[in-house]
Backbone bond lengths (Angstrom), bond angles and torsions (degrees), N, CA, C in turn:
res aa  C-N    CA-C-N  psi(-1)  N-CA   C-N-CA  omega(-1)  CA-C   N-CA-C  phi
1 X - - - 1.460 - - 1.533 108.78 -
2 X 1.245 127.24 135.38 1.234 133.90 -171.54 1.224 109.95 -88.32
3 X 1.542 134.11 145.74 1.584 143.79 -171.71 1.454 104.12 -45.81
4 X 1.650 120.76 -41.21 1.159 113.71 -160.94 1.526 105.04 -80.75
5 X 1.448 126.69 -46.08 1.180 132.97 165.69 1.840 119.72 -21.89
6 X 1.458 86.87 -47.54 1.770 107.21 161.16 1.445 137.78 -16.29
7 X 1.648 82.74 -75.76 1.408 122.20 -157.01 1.243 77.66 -83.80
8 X 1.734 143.36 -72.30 1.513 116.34 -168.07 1.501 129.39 -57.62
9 X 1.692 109.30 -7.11 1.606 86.69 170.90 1.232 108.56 -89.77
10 X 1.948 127.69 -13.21 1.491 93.75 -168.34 1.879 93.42 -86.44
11 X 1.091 137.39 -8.92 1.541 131.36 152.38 1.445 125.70 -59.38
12 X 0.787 127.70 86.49 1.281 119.10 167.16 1.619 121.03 -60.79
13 X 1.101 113.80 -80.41 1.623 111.13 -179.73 1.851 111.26 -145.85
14 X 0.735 120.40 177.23 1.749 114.15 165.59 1.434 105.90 -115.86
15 X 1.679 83.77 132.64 1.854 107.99 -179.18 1.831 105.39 -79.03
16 X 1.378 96.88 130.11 1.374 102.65 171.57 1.290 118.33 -136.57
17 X 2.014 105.27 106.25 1.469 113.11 -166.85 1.168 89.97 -125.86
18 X 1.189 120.40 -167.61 1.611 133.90 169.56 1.032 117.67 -84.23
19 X 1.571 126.63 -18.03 1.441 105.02 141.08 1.156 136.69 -98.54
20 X 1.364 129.36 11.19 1.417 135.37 154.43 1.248 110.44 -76.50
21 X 1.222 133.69 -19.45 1.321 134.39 154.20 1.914 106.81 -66.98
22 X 0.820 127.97 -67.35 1.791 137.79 -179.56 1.929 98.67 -35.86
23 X 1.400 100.43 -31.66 1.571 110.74 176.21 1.021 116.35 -91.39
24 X 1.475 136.10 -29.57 1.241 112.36 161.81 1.326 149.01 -93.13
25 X 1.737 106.43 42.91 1.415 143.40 -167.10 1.530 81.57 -98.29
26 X 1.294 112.69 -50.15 1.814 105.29 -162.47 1.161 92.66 -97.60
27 X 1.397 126.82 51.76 1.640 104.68 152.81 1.134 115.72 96.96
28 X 1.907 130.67 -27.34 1.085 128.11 -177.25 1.325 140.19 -97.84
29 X 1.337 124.51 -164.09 1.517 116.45 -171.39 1.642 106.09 -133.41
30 X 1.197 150.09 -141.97 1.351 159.43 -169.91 1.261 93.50 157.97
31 X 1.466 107.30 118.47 1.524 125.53 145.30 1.103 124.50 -110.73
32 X 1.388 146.45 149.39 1.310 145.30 115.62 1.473 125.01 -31.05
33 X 1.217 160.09 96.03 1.055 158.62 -121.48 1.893 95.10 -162.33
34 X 1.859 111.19 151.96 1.203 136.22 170.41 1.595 96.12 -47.82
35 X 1.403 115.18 137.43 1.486 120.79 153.34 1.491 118.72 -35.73
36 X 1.758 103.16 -61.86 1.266 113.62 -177.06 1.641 121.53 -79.10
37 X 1.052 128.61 24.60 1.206 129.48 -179.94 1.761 118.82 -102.87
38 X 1.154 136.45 135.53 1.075 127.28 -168.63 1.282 108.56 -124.18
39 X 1.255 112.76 -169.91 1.522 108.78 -140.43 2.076 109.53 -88.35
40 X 1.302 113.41 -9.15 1.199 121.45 159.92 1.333 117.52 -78.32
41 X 1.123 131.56 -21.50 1.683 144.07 165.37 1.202 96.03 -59.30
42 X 1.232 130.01 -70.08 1.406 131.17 -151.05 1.015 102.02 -82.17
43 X 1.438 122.35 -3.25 2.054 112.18 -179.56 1.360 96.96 -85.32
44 X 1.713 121.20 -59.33 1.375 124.37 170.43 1.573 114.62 -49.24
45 X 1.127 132.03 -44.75 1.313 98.34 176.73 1.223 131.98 -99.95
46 X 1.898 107.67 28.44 1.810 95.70 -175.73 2.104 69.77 -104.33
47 X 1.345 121.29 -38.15 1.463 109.92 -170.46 1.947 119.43 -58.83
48 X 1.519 90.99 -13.52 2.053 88.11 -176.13 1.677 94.02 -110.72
49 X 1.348 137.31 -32.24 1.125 121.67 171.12 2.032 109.94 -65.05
50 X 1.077 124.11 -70.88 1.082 127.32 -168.58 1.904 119.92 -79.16
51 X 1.235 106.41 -10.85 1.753 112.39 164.59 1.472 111.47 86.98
52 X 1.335 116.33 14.33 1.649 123.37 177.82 1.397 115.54 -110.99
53 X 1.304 103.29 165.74 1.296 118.86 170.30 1.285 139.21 -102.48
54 X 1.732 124.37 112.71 0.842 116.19 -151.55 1.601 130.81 -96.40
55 X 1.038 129.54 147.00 1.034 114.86 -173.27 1.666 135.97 -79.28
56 X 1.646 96.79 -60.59 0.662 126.57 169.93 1.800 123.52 -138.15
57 X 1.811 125.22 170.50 1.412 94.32 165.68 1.639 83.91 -145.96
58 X 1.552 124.62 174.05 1.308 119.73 170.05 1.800 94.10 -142.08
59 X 1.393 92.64 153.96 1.908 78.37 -172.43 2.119 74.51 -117.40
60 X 1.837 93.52 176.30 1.327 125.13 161.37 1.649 109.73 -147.83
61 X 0.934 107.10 147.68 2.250 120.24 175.05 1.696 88.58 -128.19
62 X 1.145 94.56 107.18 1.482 121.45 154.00 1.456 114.63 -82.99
63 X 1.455 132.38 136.82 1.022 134.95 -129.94 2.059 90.75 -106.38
64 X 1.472 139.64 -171.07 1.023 113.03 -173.93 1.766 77.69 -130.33
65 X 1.584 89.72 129.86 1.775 87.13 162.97 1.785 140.39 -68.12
66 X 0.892 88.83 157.37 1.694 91.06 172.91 1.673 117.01 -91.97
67 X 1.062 108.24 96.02 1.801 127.17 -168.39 1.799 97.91 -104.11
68 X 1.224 114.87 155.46 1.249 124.72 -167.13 1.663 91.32 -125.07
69 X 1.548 118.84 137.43 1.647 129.67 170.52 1.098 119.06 -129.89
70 X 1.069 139.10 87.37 1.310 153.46 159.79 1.890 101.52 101.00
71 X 1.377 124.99 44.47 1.355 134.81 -146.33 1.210 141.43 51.24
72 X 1.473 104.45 12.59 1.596 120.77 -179.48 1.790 105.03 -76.79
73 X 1.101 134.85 139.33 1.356 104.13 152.54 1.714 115.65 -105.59
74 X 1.729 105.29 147.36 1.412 102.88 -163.37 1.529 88.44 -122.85
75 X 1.349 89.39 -164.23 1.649 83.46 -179.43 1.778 94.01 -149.50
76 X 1.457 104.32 144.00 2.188 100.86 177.90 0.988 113.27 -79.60
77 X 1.003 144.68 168.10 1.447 146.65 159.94 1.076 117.13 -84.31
78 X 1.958 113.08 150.19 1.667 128.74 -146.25 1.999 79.60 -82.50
79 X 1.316 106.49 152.62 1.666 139.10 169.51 1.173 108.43 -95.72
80 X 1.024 127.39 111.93 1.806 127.97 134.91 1.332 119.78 -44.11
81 X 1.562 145.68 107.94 1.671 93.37 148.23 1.686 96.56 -141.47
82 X 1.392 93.42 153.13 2.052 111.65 -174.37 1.328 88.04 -108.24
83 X 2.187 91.37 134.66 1.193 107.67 135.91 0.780 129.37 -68.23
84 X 1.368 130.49 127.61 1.712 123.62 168.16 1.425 106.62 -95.40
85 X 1.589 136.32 129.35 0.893 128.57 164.69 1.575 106.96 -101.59
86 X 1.361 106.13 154.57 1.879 100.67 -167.29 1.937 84.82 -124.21
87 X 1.790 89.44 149.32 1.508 101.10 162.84 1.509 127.77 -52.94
88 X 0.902 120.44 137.99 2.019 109.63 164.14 0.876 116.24 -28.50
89 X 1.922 105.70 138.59 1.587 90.28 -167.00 1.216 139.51 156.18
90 X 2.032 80.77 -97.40 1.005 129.86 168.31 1.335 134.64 -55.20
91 X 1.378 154.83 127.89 1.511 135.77 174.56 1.697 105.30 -148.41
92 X 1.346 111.51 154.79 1.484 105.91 -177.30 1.862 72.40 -136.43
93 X 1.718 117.28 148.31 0.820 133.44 140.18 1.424 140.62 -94.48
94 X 1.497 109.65 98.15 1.681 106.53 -164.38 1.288 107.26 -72.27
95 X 1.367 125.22 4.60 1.686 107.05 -161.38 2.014 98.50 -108.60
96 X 1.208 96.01 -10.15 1.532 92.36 -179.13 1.933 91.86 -108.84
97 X 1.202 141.39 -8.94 1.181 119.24 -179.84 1.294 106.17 116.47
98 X 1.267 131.49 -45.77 1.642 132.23 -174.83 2.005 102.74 -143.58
């Protein structure tokens, strides 16, 4: 498997809420990120996929609710997601892709 192949599984996609927007006033980013990935993973691969420097990252696992479908009850699956904070500078645009 090749490095880059890598770096997209511990990325999943970038979260875009209103406060991942409120965050990226200061510099930062929101990912969705692998459960199992930790927080040196995610520095290397938001800094070799996207070409910045990172600063810092902080993760959270949001827990997965218990939702009911057609009277079944199921349950969602738990979220990763890292702040990435980027050096001065720096900027990744999530809304165009790169």
């Amino acid at each position: 498997m090749s490095a880059k192949a890598e770096h997209y599984d511990v990325i999943r996609k970038p979260v875009i809420t209103e406060k991942a927007t409120m965050a990226s006033e200061n510099n930062a980013v929101v990912f969705e990120v692998a459960i199992e990935s930790n927080k040196p993973m995610i520095k290397e691969a938001v800094e070799a996929l996207f070409g910045v420097k990172v600063k810092s990252v902080n993760t959270t696992i949001t827990k997965g609710k218990v939702k009911r479908f057609r009277g079944q009850l199921g349950t969602r699956r738990d979220v990763k997601k890292a702040y990435v904070t980027l050096e001065e500078g720096n900027t990744i645009d999530v809304s165009t892709g790169l």
